[in-house]
N, C-alpha and C positions, 0 to 999 in steps of 0.2 A: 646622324653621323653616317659617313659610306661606308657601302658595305665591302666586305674583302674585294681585292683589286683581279682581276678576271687571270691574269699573267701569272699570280700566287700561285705556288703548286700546289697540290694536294695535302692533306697531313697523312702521315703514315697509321696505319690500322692499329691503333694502341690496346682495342677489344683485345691482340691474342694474350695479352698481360693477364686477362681475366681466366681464359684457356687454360694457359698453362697453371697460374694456381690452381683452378680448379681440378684439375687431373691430378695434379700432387697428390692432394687433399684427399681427392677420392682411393689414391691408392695408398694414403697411408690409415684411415677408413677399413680398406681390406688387409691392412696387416693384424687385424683384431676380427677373426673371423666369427659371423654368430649377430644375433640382438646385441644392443649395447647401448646406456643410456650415455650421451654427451653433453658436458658442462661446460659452458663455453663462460670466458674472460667476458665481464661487460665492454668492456675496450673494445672487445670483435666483433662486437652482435653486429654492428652497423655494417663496417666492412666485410664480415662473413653474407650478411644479408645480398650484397651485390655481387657478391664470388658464388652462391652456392645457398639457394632458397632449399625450406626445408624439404617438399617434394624430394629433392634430390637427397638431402641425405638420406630420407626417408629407406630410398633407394638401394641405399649401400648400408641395410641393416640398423638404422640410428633411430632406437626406438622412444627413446624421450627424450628431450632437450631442459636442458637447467640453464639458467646462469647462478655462474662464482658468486658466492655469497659469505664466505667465508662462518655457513654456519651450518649446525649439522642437517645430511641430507636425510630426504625420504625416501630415495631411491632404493628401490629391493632388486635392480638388478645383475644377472652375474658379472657383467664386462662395464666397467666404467673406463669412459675415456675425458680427458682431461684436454682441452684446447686453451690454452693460457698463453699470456705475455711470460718471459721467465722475470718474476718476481719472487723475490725467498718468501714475502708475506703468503704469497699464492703456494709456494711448495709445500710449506711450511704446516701449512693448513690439509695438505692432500694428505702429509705425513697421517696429522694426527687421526685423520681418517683413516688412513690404513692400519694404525694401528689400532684405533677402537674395534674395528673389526677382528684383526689378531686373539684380543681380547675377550670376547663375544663367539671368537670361533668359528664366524664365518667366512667363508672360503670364496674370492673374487678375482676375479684379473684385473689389473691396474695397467693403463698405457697414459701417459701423459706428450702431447706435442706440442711444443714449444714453437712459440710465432713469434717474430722474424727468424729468433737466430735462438741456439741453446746453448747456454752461459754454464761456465765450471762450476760457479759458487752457486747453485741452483741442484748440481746434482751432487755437490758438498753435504747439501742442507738433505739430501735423502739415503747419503750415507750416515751422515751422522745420528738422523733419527732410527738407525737400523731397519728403513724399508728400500734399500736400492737392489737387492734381489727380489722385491717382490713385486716391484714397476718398471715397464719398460719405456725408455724414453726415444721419442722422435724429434726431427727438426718438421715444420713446415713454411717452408722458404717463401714466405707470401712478403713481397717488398715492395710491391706496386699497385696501387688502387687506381684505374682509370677513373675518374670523377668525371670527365668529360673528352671530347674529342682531344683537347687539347691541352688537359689537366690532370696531373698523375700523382697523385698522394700516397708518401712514405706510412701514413697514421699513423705517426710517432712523436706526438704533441709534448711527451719527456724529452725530446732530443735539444731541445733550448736551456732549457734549466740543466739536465744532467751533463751537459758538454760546458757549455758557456759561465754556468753559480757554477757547479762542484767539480768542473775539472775533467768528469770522466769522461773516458774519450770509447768506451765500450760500445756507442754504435757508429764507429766508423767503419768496421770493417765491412756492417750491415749497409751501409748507404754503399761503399765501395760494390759490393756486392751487385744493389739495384744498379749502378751505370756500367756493370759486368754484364747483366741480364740484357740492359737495351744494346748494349753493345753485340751479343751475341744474335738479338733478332732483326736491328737492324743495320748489321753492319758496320763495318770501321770509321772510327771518328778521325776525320782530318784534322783539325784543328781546335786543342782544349786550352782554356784561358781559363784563368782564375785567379780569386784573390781570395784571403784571410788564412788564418794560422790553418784551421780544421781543414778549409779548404784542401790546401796542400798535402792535407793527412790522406782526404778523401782521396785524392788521385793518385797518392804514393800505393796505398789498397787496391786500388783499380789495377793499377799497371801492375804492383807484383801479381794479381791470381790472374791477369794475361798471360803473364811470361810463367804458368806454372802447370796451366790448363793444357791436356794432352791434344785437344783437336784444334785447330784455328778457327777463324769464324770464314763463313763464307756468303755468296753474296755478294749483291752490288751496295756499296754506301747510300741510306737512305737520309740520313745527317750528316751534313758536316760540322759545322760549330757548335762547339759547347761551350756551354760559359759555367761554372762554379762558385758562386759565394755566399760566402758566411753570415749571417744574417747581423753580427756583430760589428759588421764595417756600414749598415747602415742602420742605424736604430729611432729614428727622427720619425723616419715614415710610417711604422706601425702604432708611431703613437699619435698622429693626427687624424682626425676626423674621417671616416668615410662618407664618400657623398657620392658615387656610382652606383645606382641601383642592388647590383647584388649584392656589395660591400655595406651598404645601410639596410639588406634583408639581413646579411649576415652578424653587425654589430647587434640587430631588435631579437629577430628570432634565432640564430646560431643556426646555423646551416653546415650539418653533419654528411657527411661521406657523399658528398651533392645532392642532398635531400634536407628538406625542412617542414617542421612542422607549423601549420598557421593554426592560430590561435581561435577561438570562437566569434572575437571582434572583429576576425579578417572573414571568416566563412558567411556571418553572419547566419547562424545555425547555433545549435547548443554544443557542436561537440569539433575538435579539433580535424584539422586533416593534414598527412603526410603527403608531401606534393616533389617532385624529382625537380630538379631544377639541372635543366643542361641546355643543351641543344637540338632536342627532340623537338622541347616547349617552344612553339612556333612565338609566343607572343614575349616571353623569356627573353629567347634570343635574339631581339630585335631592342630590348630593351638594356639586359642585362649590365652592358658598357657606357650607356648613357648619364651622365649628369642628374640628378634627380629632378633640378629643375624643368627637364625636358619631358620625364615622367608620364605626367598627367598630358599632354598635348596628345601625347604618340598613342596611350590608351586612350582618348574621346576618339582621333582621326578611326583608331581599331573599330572601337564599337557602330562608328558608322559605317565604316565597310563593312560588318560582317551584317548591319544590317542590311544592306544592300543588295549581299549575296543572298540572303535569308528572304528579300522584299523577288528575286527575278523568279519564285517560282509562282507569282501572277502569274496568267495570263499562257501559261505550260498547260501542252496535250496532254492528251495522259501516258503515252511513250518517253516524251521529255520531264515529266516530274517521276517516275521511272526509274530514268537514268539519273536524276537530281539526286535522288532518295539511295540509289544502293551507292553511287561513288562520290559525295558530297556532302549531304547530310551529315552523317556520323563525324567528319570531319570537321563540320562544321560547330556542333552541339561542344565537340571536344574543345576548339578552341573559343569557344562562349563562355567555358564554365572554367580554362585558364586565367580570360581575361576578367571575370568578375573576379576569381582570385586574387588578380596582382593590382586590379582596383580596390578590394578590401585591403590587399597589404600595405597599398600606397596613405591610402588613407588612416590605416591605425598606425605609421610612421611616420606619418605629420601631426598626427596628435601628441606623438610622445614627444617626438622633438621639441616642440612648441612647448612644452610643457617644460623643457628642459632651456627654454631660452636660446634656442640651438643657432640662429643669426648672431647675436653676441659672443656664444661661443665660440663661433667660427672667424670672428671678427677679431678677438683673444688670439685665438690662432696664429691668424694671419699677421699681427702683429708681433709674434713671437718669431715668425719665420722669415719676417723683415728685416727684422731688429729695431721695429720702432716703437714707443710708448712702454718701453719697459717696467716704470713704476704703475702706470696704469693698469699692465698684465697682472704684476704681484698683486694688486688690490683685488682684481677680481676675481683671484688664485683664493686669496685671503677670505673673501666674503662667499666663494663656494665651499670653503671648508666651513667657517662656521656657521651657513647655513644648514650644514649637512646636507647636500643637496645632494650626493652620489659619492660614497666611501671612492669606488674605482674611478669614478670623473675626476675626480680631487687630486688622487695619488697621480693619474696620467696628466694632467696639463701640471702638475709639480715635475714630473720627469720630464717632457717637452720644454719646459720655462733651462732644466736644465742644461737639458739637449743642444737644444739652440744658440744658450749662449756659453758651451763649453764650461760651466760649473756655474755654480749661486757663490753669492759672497757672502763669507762667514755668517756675517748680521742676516742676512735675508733667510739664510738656509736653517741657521739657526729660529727665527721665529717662523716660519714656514713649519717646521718640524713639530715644534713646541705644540703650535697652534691644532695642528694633525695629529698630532698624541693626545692632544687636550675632546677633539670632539668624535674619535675613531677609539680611544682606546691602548694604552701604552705596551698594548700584546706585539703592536706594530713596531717595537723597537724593532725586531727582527728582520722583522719587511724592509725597513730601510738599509738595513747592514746587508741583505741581496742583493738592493737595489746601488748601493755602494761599489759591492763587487762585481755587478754588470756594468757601471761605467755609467748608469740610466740618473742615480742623484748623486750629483760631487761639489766639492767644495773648489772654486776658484782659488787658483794658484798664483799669487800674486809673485814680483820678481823675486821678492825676498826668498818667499818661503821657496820659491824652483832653486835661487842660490843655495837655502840652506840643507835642497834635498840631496841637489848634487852634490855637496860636502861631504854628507852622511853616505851618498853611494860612491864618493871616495875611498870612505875611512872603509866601509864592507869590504871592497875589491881589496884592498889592503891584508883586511883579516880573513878573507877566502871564505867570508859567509856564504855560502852559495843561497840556499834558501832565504832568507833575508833578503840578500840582492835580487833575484824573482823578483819578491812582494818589492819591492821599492820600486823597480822599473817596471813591473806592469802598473801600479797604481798613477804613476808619469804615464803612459802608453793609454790610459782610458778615455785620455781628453776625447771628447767628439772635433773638435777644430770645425764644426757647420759653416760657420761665417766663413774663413777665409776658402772653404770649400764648395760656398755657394755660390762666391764673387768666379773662382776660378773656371766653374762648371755652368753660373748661369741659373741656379734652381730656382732661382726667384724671377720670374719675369717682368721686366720692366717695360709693362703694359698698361693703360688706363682704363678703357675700356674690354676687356676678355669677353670674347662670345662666346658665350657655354655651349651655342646652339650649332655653330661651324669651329669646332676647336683648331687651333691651328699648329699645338705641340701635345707634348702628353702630362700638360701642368692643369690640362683642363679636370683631371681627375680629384685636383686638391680646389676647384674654383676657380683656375689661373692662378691661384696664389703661389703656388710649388712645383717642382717637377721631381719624383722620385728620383733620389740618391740611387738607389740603386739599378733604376733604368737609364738614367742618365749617361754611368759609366757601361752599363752593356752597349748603349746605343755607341758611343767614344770606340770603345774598343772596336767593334766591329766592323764601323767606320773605319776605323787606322787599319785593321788584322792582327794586330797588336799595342803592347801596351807603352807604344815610344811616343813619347811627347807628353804621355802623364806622369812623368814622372814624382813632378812635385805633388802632384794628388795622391798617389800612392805612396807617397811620405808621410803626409797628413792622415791616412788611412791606415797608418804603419807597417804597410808592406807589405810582404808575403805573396805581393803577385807572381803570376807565372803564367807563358805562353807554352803550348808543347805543340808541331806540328809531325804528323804523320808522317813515315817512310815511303808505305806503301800503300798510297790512295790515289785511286782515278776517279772522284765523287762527278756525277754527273748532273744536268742544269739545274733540274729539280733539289738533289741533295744540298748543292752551294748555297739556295735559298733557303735552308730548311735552319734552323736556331734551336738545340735544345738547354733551359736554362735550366742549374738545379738549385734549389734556395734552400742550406742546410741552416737550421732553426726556423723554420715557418717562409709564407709570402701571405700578404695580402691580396683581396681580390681587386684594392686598386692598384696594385701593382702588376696584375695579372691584368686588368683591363687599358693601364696604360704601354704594356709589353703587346699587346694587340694592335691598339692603335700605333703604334714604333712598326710591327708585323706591317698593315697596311699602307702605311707611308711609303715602304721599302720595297714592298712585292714581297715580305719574306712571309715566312710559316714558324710560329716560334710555340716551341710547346715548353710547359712549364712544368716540372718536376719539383716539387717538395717534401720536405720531411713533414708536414702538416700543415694547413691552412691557419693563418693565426691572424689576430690582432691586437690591440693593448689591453683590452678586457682579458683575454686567455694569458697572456704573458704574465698580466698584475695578479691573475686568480690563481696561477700556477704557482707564485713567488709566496703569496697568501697560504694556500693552501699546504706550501713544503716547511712553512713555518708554526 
C-alpha cells in the first residue's frame, strides 16, 4: 500500500497530552507530603504505565505500589493513597478500610484521586460511611492517552454500555472536557460536524466550559475539522470480522493501551513477551494497515533485506565494519527480533483462524452484507451454535444477521434464540434483553405490527404518557435501515475482482466486501463541508446531525488538512486503518480520538459481564 503522500502535513505533537498528565499527577503526588504507599485501580495500571513508570513515582515519595483488590491490605504504611476510577464498589471498599483502622486505633492519612472525573455519589458513599473527614479527595484529569502518533484513547471501555444500555449520560461532561483540552493545546476548531443524540450532548459540554473559561485559547489553529459520532449510528462495522493486520492482532491477542502481549506460540520460547506496537516498530508500521492476505509477502521481502544488510559486512575494512557496528547493527538486531515476532504472530493467527473455519466465515459475512443467501446464513448461524463452536462467535454473527437486515422475523429470531439458550445457557436471557435495548437483536417489524404501534403511540399522545411514549419511539428509532443505507452510500462494492494488493477505496479493510458506515459518511461530509445533500441518510440514521462553523478562525494550509475525529462508544482498528487510507487518498492528516479501542468481543463480553 502507499505510503503517506509527501504534500500531507504533519500531525501535531499529541506527546504533550502525556506531559501534561503527568505533571498533574505528580503534583497531586506532593499534595500528600512524606513516604506513601499507592494503590492503583487495575483499570490504570496500563494507562498509568505509559503516563508515569514507577522510577518516577518512586521520585515523588511512592513507596510501594498495590493494585485495588478489594481485599484487606498488608500495607503498614502511614499515608495511603488511593488512584481509582470513581466507582462506589471502589469507595466503598476504601470506606471499610478506614474504618477497620478506626477500630484497631491506628492513626493514617487517607487521600483518594479520582481518574477522569469525581463523581457526587462517590463522596456520598464516604459520607455516609462516616469517613469524609478523615479522607481527602482529588480529581486527576487524565482524559487522553496517546496510543500513538495519530491515536488518542479516552480508556473508558464503560462509556458504550453506561451511555448507550443504561442511559447514563455521566461521562459526557468528561469526553466534553477531553475536546476542551485539545482545543486549548491546539487551537480553535473551525469547523465541528456531528451526528448522533450523545453527540450533540458532547459538544453542547464543549461549547458551554468555552464560553465560561476565564482565559481564551491562543495560538495559531493546528485543526480544522472535526468530526463527532456516536458509535450507535453505526453498529454493523464492529461486528464484522477484522482482517487488517493490527485489527486480527487485536481480535487474537487484545491489544491494551498499544501494547500486547505475544503469547509463547508467537515467541517461540517458554515465556510470553510485551511488545509496544506503534509507529516506533519499523516493521509494525509498514505492515499494521495492510490486508492480512498481503502479510506474509511484506514479512519474507523484510527478512531478505535485512539479510542483505546483515550479508554487506563481507568484504568491510576494519574502519568500515566500525562504522557498521556502532550506527547500524543495533538497529539492525532490533528490527530482526520485531520481524521474527510478527512472523510468530502471523503464524499462530493462521492457525487459529483456520481452526475456526475463518474463509467460510467471512464468506457468511459477506453474504450478510449483500443481502444474498439468506437462509443459507441462518443455517450456518444455526450449526455454529450447536456446535458450540465460540459462545462470542455465535452471539456476533446473530447480531450482524440482525444488523443487516434491520431485524430477524419472529420465527427465525425466535428459533435462533431458543437454539442459543439451549447450548449457552438460559442465564443469557438477559444478554439478549441488552442486546434488544442496543438495537444489536430486534424483531422485524412487519406493516401490520408498525400500523398497530403507531395506534398505540396515538392512543399515549392522547393520554400524555410521556415515559411510555420514549419506550415506544425509541424502540420504532432502533431499526438499523443497512440496506437502503448501503444502496444510498454505496458500502457494498459492486466489484468482481477486488485487489487487496492495490486497494482502490477503503472497502478493502472488510475484503472489498464493505466500506465502513462510519468512514463513509466522514469521507461525504467533508467532501460536501457539510451535511446538505445527506439528507435522506440522516433520516435513516435518525438525525441529530449538526454542522457548527467558527467566527473567528484564520486556520492555516496545514490546519485545513488536518481531520480530528472523535468516536464516542469505541472505534475499531479497521476503522482507524481505513480513516488512513481516506487520510492518503486526500493529502489530509486525520487523527482518531476515542473513548476506547473496541470490537464485537468487548462490546458482547461487556453486555455478559453487566449481566
Amino acid at each position: 500500500m502507499a505510503s503517506q503522500r509527501r504534500d500531507a502535513p504533519p500531525l501535531p505533537d499529541v506527546s504533550v497530552l502525556k506531559r501534561v498528565a503527568r505533571d498533574q499527577l505528580i503534583f497531586l503526588l506532593e499534595q500528600l507530603p512524606g513516604k506513601k504507599d499507592l494503590f492503583i485501580d487495575p483499570d490504570l495500571m496500563s494507562p498509568l504505565d505509559r503516563i508515569a513508570n514507577v522510577s518516577t513515582l518512586k521520585q515523588h515519595e511512592v513507596d510501594k505500589l498495590y493494585k485495588v483488590e478489594h481485599k484487606p491490605i498488608v500495607s503498614v504504611a502511614e499515608q495511603l493513597c488511593f488512584l481509582i476510577r470513581p466507582r462506589i464498589q471502589t469507595v466503598t471498599w476504601i470506606c471499610d478500610l478506614v474504618n477497620s483502622d478506626k477500630a484497631l486505633g491506628r492513626v493514617r492519612r487517607y487521600k483518594i484521586i479520582f481518574t477522569p472525573q469525581k463523581f457526587f455519589a462517590c463522596e456520598s458513599v464516604l459520607e455516609e460511611r462516616g469517613v469524609f473527614g478523615d479522607v481527602s479527595c482529588d480529581q486527576w484529569d487524565f482524559h487522553l492517552l496517546p496510543v500513538d502518533d495519530d491515536i488518542i484513547s479516552l480508556e473508558l471501555p464503560e462509556f458504550f454500555t453506561d451511555t448507550f444500555l443504561a442511559g447514563d449520560q455521566r461521562w459526557v461532561r468528561t469526553v466534553g472536557s477531553s475536546l476542551h483540552l485539545l482545543h486549548s493545546l491546539f487551537g480553535p476548531f473551525s469547523k465541528v460536524y456531528g451526528i448522533g443524540r450523545i453527540a450533540k450532548m458532547v459538544y453542547e459540554s464543549f461549547r458551554t466550559q468555552l464560553q465560561t473559561e476565564e482565559t481564551r485559547t491562543k495560538g495559531d489553529a493546528q485543526i480544522e475539522n472535526v468530526f463527532i459520532i456516536d458509535r450507535d449510528v453505526d453498529l454493523v462495522t464492529p461486528f464484522c470480522s477484522q482482517v487488517v493486520y493490527e485489527g486480527l492482532v487485536d481480535d487474537v491477542f487484545r491489544i491494551k493501551c498499544g501494547c500486547v502481549e505475544f503469547s509463547p506460540d508467537v515467541t517461540a520460547s517458554d515465556k510470553s513477551i510485551k511488545v509496544m506496537l506503534n509507529s516506533q516498530d519499523k516493521v509494525f508500521s509498514e505492515i499494521r494497515n495492510e490486508h492480512f492476505s498481503n502479510v506474509f509477502g511484506f514479512l519474507s521481502q523484510k527478512a531478505r533485506t535485512l539479510q542483505m544488510s546483515y550479508d554487506k559486512r563481507r568484504g568491510m575494512d576494519i574502519k568500515q565494519m566500525k562504522t557498521f557496528v556502532s550506527e547500524e547493527l543495533k538497529g539492525l538486531k532490533q528490527e530482526h527480533r520485531l520481524l521474527s515476532l510478527h512472523i510468530g504472530a502471523s503464524e499462530a493467527m493462521m492457525k487459529r483462524k483456520t481452526k475456526q473455519d475463518f474463509q467460510e466465515l467471512l464468506r457468511t459475512e459477506h453474504s450478510l452484507l449483500e443481502g444474498f443467501e439468506l437462509r443459507e446464513c441462518i443455517s450456518f448461524i444455526e450449526e455454529h451454535i450447536s456446535r458450540q463452536v465460540s459462545m462470542m462467535e455465535s452471539l456476533r454473527l446473530l447480531c450482524l444477521l440482525s444488523l443487516t437486515e434491520n431485524g430477524l422475523l419472529p420465527k427465525d429470531l425466535r428459533s435462533l434464540k431458543a437454539q442459543y439458550l439451549q447450548s449457552y445457557g438460559f442465564d443469557h436471557l438477559l444478554t439478549f434483553s441488552s442486546l434488544k435495548t442496543l438495537g444489536l437483536v430486534q424483531e422485524q417489524h412487519t406493516a401490520e405490527t408498525l400500523s398497530a404501534m403507531e395506534t398505540r403511540v396515538g392512543r399515549l399522545v392522547n393520554d400524555r404518557t410521556a415515559g411510555k411514549l420514549t419506550e415506544a419511539i425509541s424502540s420504532l428509532a432502533k431499526k438499523s435501515n443497512f440496506r437502503a443505507l448501503s444502496r444510498k452510500l454505496n458500502l457494498v462494492p459492486k466489484v468482481e475482482d477486488y485487489d487487496l494488493r492495490v486497494p482502490k477505496d477503503m472497502a478493502y479493510v472488510f475484503s472489498g466486501a464493505y466500506i465502513p458506515l462510519s468512514c463513509r459518511l466522514i469521507e461525504q461530509v467533508l467532501d460536501r463541508e457539510s451535511w446538505s445533500g445527506l439528507e435522506e441518510v440522516t433520516r435513516l440514521l435518525n438525525g441529530h446531525e449538526f454542522n457548527v462553523t467558527g467566527s473567528a478562525s484564520s486556520p492555516g494550509a496545514d490546519s485545513q488538512r488536518r481531520v480530528l475525529v472523535l468516536f464516542l462508544g469505541g472505534c475499531t482498528f479497521s476503522e482507524i486503518a481505513a480513516l488512513r487510507f481516506l487520510a492518503r487518498e486526500k493529502g489530509l492528516r486525520i487523527i482518531t480520538v476515542t473513548t476506547a479501542i473496541t470490537n464485537s468481543s468487548r462490546i458482547l463480553e461487556s453486555l455478559v459481564q453487566r449481566n
